[in-house]
C-alpha positions in Angstrom: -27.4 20.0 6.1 -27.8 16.3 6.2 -25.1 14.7 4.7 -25.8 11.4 2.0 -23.7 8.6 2.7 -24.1 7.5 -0.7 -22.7 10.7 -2.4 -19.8 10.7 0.1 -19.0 7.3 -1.1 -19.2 8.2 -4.9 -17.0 10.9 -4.0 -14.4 8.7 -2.0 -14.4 6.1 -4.9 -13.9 8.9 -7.4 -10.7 10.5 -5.3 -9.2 6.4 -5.0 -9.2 6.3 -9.1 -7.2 9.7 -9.3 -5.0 8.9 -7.1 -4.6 5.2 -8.8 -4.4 6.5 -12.2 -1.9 9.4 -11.1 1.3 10.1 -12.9 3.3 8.3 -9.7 0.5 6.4 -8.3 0.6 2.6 -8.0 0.3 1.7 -11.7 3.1 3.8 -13.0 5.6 1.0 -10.7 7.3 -1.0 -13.3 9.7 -2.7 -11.7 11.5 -3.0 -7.5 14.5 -4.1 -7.4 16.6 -5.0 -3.9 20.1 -4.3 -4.0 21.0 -7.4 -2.3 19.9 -9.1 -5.9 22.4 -7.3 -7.6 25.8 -6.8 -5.9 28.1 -5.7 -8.6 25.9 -2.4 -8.4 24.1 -2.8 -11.8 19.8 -2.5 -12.2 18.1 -3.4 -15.0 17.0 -0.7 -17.3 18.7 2.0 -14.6 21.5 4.0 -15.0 24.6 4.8 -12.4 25.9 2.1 -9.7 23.4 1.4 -6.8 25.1 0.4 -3.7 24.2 -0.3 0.7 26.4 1.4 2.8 25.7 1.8 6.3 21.9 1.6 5.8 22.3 3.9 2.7 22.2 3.7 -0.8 25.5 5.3 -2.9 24.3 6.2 -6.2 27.6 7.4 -8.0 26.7 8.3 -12.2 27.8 10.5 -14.9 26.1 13.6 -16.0 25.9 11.9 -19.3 23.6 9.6 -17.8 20.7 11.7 -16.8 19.7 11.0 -13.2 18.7 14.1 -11.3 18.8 14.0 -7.8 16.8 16.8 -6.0 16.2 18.2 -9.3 20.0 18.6 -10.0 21.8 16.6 -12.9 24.2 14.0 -10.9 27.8 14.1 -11.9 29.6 11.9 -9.1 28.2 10.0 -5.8 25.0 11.0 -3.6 24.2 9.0 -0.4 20.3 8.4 0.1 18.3 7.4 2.8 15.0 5.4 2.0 12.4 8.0 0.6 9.8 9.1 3.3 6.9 10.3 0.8 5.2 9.0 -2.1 7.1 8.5 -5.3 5.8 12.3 -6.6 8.0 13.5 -4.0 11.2 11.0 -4.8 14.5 12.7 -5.1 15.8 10.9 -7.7 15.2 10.6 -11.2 15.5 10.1 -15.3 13.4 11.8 -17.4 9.9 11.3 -16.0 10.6 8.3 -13.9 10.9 8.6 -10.4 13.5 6.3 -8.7 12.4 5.9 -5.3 14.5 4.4 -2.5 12.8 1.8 -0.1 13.9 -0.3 3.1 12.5 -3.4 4.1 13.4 -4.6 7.5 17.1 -4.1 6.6 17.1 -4.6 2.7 17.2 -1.6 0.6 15.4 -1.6 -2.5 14.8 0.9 -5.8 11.4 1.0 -7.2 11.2 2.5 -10.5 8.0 4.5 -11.5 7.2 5.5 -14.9 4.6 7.7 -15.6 4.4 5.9 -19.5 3.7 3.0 -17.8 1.2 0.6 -20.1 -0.9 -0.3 -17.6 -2.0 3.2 -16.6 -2.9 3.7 -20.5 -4.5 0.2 -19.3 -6.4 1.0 -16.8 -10.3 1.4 -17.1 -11.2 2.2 -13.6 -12.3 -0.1 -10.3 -14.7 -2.1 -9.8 -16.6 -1.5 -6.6 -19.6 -1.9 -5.0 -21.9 1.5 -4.6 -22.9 2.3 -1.2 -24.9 0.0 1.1 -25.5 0.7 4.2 -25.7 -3.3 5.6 -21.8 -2.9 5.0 -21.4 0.2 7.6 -21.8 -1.0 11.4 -20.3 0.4 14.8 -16.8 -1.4 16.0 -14.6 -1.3 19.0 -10.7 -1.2 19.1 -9.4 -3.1 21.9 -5.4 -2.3 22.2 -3.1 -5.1 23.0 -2.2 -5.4 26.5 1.4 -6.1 25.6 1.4 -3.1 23.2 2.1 -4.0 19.8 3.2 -7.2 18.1 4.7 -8.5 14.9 3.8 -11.3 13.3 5.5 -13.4 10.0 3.2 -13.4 7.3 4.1 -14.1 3.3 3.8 -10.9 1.0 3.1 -10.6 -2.7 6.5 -10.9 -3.6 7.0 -14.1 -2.2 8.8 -13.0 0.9 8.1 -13.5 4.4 8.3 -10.5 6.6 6.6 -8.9 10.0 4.0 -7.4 10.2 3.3 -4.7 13.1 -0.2 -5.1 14.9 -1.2 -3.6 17.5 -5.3 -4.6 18.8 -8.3 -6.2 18.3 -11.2 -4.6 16.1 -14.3 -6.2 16.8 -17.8 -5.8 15.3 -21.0 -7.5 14.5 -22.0 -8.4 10.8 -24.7 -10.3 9.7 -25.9 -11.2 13.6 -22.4 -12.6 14.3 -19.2 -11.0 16.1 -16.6 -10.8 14.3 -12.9 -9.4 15.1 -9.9 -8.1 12.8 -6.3 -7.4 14.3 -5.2 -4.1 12.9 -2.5 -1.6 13.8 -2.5 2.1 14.7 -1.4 4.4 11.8 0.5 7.6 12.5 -2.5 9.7 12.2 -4.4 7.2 15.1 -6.5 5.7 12.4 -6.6 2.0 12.2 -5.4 -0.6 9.0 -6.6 -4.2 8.9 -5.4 -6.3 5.9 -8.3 -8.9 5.3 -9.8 -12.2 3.4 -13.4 -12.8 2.8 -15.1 -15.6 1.1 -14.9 -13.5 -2.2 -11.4 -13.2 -2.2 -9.9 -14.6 -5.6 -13.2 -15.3 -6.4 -15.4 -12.3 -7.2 -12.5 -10.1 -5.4 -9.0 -9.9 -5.3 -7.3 -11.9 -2.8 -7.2 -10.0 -0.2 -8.2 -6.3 0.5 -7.2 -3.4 3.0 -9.5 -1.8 5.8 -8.9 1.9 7.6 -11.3 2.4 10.0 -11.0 5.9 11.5 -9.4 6.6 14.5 -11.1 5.3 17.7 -12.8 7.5 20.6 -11.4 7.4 23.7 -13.8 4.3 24.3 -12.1 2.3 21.5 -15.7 3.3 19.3 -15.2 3.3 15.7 -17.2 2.7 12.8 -16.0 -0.6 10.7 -17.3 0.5 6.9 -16.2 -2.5 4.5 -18.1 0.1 1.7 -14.5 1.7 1.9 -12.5 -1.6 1.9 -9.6 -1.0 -0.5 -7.3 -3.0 -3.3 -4.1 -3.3 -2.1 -1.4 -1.7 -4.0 -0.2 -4.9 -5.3 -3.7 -5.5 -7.2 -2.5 -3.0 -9.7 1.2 -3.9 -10.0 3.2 -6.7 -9.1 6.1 -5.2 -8.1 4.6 -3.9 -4.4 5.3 -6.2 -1.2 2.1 -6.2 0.4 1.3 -7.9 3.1 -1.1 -11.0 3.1 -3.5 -11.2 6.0 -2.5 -12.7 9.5 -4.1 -15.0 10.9 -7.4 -14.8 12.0 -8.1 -12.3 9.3 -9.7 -14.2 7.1 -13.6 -14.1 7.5 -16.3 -16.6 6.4 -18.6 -13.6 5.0 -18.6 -12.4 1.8 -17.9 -9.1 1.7 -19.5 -7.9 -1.3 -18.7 -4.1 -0.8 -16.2 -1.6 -1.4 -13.2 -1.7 -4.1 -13.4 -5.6 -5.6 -10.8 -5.8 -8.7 -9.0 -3.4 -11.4 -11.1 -2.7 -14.3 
């Protein structure tokens, strides 16, 4: 059976607004706050004392007032590591919200998701552009020889911090070679963070790329249809990374994800 590209598309884009729109998806974070910013223990609008230790975070509380942790009312002190999974998953919470624990190259941080969250009730879908194939073209993943690199970039919050990179993707749009440095996810699929000369314009600022994971040949296929809003484009409270340098092309990209409805 010959598969359209088109419905697969309509399909993905339908799948990204779920998952946006979810209960614990990326417009139900309110707030993230690093414990370094508050050192007597204290969030704002959290209950229980939030302190590092050791690259941990000691939550002592009350039962009195409400956090769970693991499903289990907390009446004393809990240690917690960063939280691997997505906030669904976190182990901590009050009420509906989900308190999930975050590192950051050393600095530990709470994020608070709440699934009441006003900009979910907000939210009126993505803008994006349907299917076109001019967008989809062949690419080749060229590792580093070095193996993978970090480089300082600013993030959304204001902060500079590294970002991991680990080869070259290079393809050819609109007759010209072109060439984004991306990283290796977990899975062997790649992740690009990218400009375009409708970023901030017709755009957001910047969007995200995952090309799947390279043949043994470094073959790919480089499909901007799929390029994605970052987190941060629905809440202000993520850290993402800007693009590095270099990853800002002189195309516009009109394709894929563009802004929050």
């Amino acid at each position: 059976m010959t598969t359209d590209p088109a419905e697969e598309w309509r399909r993905w884009h339908e799948r990204r607004v779920a998952a946006v729109s979810a209960p614990y998806g990326p417009l139900a974070l309110t707030a993230t706050h690093w414990l370094a910013d508050h050192p007597e223990g204290r969030l704002p609008a959290i209950p229980g004392h939030w302190t590092e230790d050791g690259g941990t975070v000691l939550l002592t509380a009350a039962r009195d007032e409400g956090l769970t942790v693991a499903g289990r009312p907390l009446d004393g002190t809990a240690r917690l590591a960063p939280d691997p999974g997505p906030a669904s998953a976190a182990r901590v919470a009050h009420g509906d919200r989900h308190l999930v624990v975050l590192d950051r190259e050393g600095s530990l941080g709470v994020r608070d998701f709440d699934p009441s969250a006003e900009s979910r009730r907000a939210f009126g879908g993505i803008v994006a552009t349907p299917w076109d194939p001019r967008w989809s073209v062949p690419g080749r993943f060229t590792p580093y020889g070095a193996g993978r690199r970090s480089v300082r970039v600013p993030n959304a919050d204001g902060r500079e911090r590294g970002l991991g990179l680990s080869g070259e993707l290079a393809f050819t749009l609109d007759g010209r070679e072109r060439a984004l440095q991306a990283d290796v996810e977990e899975d062997g699929s790649l992740w690009a963070v990218f400009a375009d000369a409708t970023s901030g314009n017709s755009s957001y600022r910047f969007r995200f790329l995952r090309p799947s994971a390279p043949d043994a040949q470094g073959r790919t296929v480089v499909d901007f249809n799929r390029a994605l809003l970052p987190p941060c484009a629905f809440a202000d409270h993520f850290v993402c990374p800007f693009p590095p340098p270099g990853n800002t092309l002189d195309a516009a990209v009109e394709a894929g994800e563009r802004t929050p409805r």
